[in-house]
C-alpha positions in Angstrom: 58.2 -119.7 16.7 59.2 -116.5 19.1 57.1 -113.3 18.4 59.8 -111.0 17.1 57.4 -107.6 17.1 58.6 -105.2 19.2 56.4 -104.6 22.2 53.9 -101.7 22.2 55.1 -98.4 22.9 53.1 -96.7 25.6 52.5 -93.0 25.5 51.5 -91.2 28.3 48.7 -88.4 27.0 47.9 -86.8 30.4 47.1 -83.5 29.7 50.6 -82.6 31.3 52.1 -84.7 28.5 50.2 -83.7 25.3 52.1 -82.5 22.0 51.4 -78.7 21.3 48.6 -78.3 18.3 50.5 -77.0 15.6 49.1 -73.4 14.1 47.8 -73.1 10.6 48.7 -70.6 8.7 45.5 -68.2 7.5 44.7 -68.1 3.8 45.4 -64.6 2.5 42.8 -64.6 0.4 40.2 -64.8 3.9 41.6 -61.8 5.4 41.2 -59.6 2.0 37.5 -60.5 2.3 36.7 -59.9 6.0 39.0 -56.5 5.1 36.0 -56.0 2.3 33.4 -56.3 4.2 34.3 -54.5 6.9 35.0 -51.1 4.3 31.6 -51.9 2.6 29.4 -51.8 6.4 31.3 -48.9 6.8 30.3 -47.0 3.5 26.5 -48.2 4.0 26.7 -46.4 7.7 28.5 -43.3 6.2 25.2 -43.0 2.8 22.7 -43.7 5.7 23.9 -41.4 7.8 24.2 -38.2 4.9 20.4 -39.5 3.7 19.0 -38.9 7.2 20.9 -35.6 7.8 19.3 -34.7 4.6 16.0 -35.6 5.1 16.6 -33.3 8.8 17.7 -30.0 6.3 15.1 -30.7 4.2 12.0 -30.4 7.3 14.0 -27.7 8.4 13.8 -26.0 5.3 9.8 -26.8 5.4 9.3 -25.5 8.5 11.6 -22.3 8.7 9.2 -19.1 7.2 12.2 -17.3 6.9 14.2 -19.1 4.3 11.2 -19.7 2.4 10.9 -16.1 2.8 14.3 -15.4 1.3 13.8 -17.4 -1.9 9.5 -16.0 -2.1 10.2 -12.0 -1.5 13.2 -11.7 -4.2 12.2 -9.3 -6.2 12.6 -9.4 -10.4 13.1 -6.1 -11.7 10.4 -5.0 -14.1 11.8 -4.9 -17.1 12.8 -8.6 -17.1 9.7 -9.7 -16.3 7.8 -11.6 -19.0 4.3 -12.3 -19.4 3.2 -16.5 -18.4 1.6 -17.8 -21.0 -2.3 -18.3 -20.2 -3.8 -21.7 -20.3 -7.8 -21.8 -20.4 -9.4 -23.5 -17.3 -12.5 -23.8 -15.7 -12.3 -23.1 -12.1 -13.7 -25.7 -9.8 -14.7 -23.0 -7.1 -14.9 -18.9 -6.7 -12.0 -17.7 -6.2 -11.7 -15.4 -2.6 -11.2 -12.4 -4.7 -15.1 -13.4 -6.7 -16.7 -14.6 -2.8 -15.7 -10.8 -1.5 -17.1 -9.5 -4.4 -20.2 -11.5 -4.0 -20.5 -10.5 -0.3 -19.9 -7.0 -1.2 -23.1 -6.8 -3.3 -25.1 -9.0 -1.3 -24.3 -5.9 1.3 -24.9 -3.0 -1.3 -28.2 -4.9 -1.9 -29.3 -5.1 1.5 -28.3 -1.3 2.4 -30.4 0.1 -0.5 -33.2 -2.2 0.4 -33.4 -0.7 3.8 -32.6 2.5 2.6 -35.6 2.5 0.2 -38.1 1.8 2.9 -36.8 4.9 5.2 -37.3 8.3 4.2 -34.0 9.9 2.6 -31.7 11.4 5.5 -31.2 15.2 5.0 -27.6 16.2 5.6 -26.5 17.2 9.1 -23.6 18.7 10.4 -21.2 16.1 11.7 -22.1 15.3 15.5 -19.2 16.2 18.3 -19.2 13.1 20.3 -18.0 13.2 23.9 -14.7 11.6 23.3 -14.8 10.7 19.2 -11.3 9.3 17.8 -11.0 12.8 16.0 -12.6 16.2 16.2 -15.1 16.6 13.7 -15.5 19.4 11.6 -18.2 21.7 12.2 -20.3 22.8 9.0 -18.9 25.2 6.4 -19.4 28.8 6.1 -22.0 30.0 4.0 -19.7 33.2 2.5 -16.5 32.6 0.8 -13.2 34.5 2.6 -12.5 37.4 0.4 -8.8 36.0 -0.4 -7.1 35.3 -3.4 -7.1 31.6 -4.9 -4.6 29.9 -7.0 -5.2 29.4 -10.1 -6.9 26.0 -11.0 -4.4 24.1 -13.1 -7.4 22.1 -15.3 -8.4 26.3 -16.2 -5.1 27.2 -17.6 -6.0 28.2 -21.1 -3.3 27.2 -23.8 -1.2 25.7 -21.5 2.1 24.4 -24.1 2.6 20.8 -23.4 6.2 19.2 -22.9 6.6 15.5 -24.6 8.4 13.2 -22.8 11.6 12.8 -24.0 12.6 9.0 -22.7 12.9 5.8 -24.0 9.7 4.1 -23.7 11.2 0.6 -23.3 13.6 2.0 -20.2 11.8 2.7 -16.8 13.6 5.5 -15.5 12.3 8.4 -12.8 10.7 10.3 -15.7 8.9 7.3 -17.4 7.7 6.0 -14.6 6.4 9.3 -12.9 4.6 9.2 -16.9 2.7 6.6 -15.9 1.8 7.7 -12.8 0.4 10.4 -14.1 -1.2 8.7 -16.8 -3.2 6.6 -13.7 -3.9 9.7 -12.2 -5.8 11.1 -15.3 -8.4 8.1 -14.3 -8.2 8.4 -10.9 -5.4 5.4 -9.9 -3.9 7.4 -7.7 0.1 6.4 -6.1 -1.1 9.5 -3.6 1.2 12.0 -5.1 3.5 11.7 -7.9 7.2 11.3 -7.3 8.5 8.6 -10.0 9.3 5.9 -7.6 8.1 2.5 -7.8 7.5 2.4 -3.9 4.7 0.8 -1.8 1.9 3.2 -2.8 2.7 2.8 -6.4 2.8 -0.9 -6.0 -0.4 -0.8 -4.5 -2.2 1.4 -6.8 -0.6 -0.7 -9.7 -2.1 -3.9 -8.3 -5.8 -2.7 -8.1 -5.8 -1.5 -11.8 -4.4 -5.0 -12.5 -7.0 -6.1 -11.0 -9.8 -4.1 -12.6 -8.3 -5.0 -16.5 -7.6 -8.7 -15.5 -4.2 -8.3 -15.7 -1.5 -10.6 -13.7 -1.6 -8.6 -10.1 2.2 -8.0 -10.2 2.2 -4.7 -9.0 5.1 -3.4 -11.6 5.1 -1.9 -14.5 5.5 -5.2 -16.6 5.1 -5.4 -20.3 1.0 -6.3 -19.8 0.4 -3.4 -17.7 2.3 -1.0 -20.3 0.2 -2.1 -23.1 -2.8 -1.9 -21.1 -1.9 1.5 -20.1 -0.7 2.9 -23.6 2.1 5.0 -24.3 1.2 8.5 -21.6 -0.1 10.9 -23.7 2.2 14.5 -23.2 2.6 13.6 -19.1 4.2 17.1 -18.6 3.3 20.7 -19.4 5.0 24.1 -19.0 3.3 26.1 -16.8 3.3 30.1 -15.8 2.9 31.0 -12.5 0.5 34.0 -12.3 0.0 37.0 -9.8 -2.5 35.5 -8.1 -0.8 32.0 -7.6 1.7 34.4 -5.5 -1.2 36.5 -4.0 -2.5 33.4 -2.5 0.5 32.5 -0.2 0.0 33.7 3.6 1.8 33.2 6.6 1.6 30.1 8.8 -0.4 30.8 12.0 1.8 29.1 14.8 -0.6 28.9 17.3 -4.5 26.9 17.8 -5.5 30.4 18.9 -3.8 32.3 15.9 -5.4 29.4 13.5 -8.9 30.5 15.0 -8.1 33.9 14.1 -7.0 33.3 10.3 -9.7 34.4 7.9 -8.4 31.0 5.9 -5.8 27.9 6.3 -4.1 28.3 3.1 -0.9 27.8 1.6 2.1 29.2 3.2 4.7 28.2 0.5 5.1 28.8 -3.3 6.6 25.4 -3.8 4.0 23.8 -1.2 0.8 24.9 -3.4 2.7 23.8 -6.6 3.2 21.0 -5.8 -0.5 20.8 -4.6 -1.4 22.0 -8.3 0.6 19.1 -9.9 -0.5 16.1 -7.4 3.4 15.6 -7.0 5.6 16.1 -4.1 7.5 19.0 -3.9 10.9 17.7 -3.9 9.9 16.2 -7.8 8.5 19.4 -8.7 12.0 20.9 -7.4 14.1 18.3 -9.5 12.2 18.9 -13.0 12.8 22.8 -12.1 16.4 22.3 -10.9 17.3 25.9 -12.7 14.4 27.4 -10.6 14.7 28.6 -6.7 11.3 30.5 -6.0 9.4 30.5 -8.4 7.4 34.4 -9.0 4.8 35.8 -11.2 5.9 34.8 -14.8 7.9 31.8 -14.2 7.7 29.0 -16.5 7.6 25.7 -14.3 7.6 22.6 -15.9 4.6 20.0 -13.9 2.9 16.8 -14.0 0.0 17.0 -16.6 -2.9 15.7 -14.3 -5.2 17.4 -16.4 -7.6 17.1 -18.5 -8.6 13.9 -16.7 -11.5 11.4 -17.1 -15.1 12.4 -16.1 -15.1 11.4 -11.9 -17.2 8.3 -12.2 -20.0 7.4 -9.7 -19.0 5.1 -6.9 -21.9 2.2 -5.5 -20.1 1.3 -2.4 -16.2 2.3 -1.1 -14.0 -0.6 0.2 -11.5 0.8 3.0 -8.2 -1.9 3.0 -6.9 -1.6 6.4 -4.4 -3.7 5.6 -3.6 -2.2 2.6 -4.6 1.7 3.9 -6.6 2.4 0.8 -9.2 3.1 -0.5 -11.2 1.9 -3.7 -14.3 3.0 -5.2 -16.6 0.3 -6.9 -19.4 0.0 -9.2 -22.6 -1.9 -9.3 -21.2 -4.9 -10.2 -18.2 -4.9 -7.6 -15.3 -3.7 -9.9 -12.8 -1.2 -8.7 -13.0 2.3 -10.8 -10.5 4.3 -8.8 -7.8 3.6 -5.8 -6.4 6.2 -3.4 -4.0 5.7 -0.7 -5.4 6.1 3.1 -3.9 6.8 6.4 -5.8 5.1 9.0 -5.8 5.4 13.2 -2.3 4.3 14.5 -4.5 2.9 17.7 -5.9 -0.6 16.2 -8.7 -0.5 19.3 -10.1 2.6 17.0 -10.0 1.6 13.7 -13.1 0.5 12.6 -14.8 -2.4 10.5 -17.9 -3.6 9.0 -20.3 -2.0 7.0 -20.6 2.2 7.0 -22.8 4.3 5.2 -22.4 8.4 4.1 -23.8 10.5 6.3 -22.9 13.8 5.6 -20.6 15.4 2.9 -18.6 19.1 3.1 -16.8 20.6 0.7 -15.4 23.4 2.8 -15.3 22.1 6.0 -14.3 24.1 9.4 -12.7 22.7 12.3 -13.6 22.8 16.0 -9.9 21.9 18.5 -11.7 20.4 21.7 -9.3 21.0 24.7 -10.1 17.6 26.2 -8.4 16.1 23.4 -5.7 18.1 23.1 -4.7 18.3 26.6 -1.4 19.7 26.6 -1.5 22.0 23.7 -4.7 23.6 25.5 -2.6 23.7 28.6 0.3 25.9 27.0 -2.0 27.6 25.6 -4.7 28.6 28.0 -7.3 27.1 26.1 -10.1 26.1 28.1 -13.1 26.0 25.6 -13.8 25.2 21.9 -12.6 27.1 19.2 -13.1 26.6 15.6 -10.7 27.1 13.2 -11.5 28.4 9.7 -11.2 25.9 6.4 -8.3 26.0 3.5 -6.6 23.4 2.6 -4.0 23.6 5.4 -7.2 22.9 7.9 -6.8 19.9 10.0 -8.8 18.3 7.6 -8.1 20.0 4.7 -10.4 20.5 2.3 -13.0 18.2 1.8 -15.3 16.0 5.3 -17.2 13.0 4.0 -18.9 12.0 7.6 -19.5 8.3 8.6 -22.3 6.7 10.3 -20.0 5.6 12.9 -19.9 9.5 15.1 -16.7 10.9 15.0 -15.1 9.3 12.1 -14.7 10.1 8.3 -13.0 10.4 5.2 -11.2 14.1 5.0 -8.0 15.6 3.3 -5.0 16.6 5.1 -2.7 19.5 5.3 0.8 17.3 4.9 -0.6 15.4 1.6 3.3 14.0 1.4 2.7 12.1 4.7 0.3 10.0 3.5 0.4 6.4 3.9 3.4 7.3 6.6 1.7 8.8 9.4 -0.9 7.6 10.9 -4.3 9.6 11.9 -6.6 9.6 15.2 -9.3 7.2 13.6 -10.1 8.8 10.6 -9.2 7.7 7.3 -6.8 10.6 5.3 -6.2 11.5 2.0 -4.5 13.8 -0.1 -6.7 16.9 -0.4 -7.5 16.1 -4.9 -8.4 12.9 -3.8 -10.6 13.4 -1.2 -12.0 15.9 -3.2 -12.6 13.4 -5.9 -13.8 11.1 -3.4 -16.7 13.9 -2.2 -17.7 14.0 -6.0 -18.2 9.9 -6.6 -20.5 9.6 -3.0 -23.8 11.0 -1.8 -25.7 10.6 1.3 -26.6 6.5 1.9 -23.7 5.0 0.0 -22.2 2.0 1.5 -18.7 1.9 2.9 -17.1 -1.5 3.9 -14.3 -1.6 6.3 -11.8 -4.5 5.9 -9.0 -5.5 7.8 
């Protein structure tokens, strides 16, 4: 039987001749994923890339002393200033505050041991070196110049006291000048009274925070108030008297009219006030704003600096550089009065390390050397040492406490107001009642450290 199936069909797949592979369409539900994906990879590169910028701002932050600055030196005002709550704890280690104090004594101790096996040293006039940092004084004149004095403020019989008449919770110029005053009276002195709680004041505040245990804030917070107490009638009325007037002379203009003067003493009413009341002169001027020159029988209205607290003995005197001061210690390191210094504006002559008194003068003269005033000798044909009288408006004013290092010492000053401001040849300044209170708390042989 015939084989009826149609013959094979041939198909010719050269690569010419192959059928075109039909596309497929996509799933829609694959391209919303790879869409996904591709949003997520880019929100983990966008997180990643904000974490490592601020992990930079952060180290920048760390390492910039400026902005940590900002946020460190904003100041709070005092009166919202609250007292931190103290927690008992045993230090692990002395504090640097308790290893200077140790170091202090350990120096006191080793200065009176080798002053107890020498024989006492007699008081000397303060030696002229060839070229010291500051002419010294020469010794004072046995006989007093017949001139008038003003009247000591502390002798004023009778003298009717003014309360203060602010709110005691509201630190204003008046109640803040109270507590200076009140400081004063035990000899934390801001260098003169002016009711401002500037540098000096922060200063003085800090070292009798110091000496009570109180936080070292240097404001008048509420633990510093209370330690202080409410100040006691800070202001008093006071008459000027004939001699007060009788004291002011006219202001030599001259080195070689200074020599002549039979004393260096006050050449303004206002200036020897102010002197009187251990304030500036523009504060004495504001409390007596009704007042232009004040005569013989005017009431002014002053600080009350006095009666103060019996001027304590001092072991050793700690000059802050750093801090231009000056504190007074006892026997076991504590600070029992603070005075603001000027010190040399030249760093090469300031000095440092352990001093001793040499010499003290109450009423010291002074001796201009030529060779270290070079120009105002030249204009004014000086060519050899004169001395100039003492007063309180002496180059030194009124008090020399001489150093063992030659040329150098602690003296008063005839601009008491610059204090702190200017800066001295290499000796260390104060305002005239403090150095004068300084005199009183030393003798010959105490100790005087010199710190940075």
């Amino acid at each position: 039987m015939p084989d009826r199936r149609p013959p094979p069909v041939r198909l010719n797949l050269s690569p010419q001749n192959k059928p075109p592979k039909s596309k497929q369409p996509r799933h829609p539900r694959s391209r919303k994923a790879r869409a996904t994906r591709k949003n997520s990879t880019l929100l983990y590169w966008i997180a990643g890339g904000l974490i490592v910028l601020l992990a930079v701002l952060v180290a920048i932050w760390i390492e910039t002393p400026e902005i940590k600055g900002w946020f460190a030196t904003r100041e709070v005002p005092p009166e919202n200033l609250l007292p931190l709550p103290q927690k008992p704890s045993v230090p692990l280690q002395a504090t640097p505050e308790e290893l200077r104090r140790k170091k202090l004594k350990e120096k006191v101790a080793e200065e009176k041991r080798l002053l107890a096996e020498q024989p006492a040293p007699k008081p000397i006039s303060p030696p002229t070196p060839a070229a010291p940092p500051e002419t010294t004084p020469s010794p004072a004149k046995e006989t007093t110049p017949p001139l008038v004095q003003p009247v000591p403020l502390g002798a004023v019989p009778g003298a009717p006291a003014r309360a203060l008449p602010v709110d005691m919770n509201k630190l204003d110029t008046e109640r803040i000048a109270a507590y200076q005053v009140a400081l004063e009276r035990i000899h934390f002195s801001c260098g003169f009274i002016d009711g401002d709680q500037g540098m000096r004041t922060q200063r003085m505040l800090r070292a009798y925070q110091v000496s009570r245990d109180l936080p070292a804030t240097g404001f008048l917070d509420e633990p510093t108030r209370n330690a202080i107490g409410e100040p006691g009638e800070p202001f008093l009325t006071y008459t000027v008297t004939t001699d007060d007037v009788a004291s002011i002379m006219p202001k030599p203009q001259t080195w070689i009219a200074k020599s002549k003067a039979t004393r260096l003493g006050y050449n303004d009413i206002w200036e020897m006030l102010a002197e009187k009341f251990h304030c500036t002169r523009g504060y004495l001027k504001d409390l007596n704003r009704g007042v232009t020159t004040p005569t013989a029988g005017t009431e002014i209205i002053g600080p009350k600096v006095f009666p103060a607290a019996p001027i304590p003995k001092a072991a050793s005197l700690r000059i802050l550089l750093s801090e231009t001061s000056i504190e007074a210690l006892d026997a076991e390191g504590k600070v029992i009065a603070f005075f603001p210094c000027s010190i040399a504006k030249d760093k090469n002559k300031r000095p440092h390390g352990l001093l001793t008194v040499k010499v003290v003068d109450p009423k010291p003269d002074y001796t201009f050397d030529p060779a270290l005033f070079a120009d105002a000798a030249k204009a004014e044909g000086i060519t050899h040492k004169i001395v100039l009288p003492p007063g309180p408006r002496n180059p030194v004013g009124t008090t020399w406490v001489g150093l063992s290092l030659p040329g150098y010492g602690i003296h008063g000053t005839p601009e008491p107001e610059n204090i702190s401001r200017t800066q001295s040849h290499g000796c260390f300044r104060l305002a005239n009642w403090n150095a004068e209170k300084v005199l009183k708390m030393v003798k010959v042989g105490t100790p005087v450290d010199v710190e940075p």
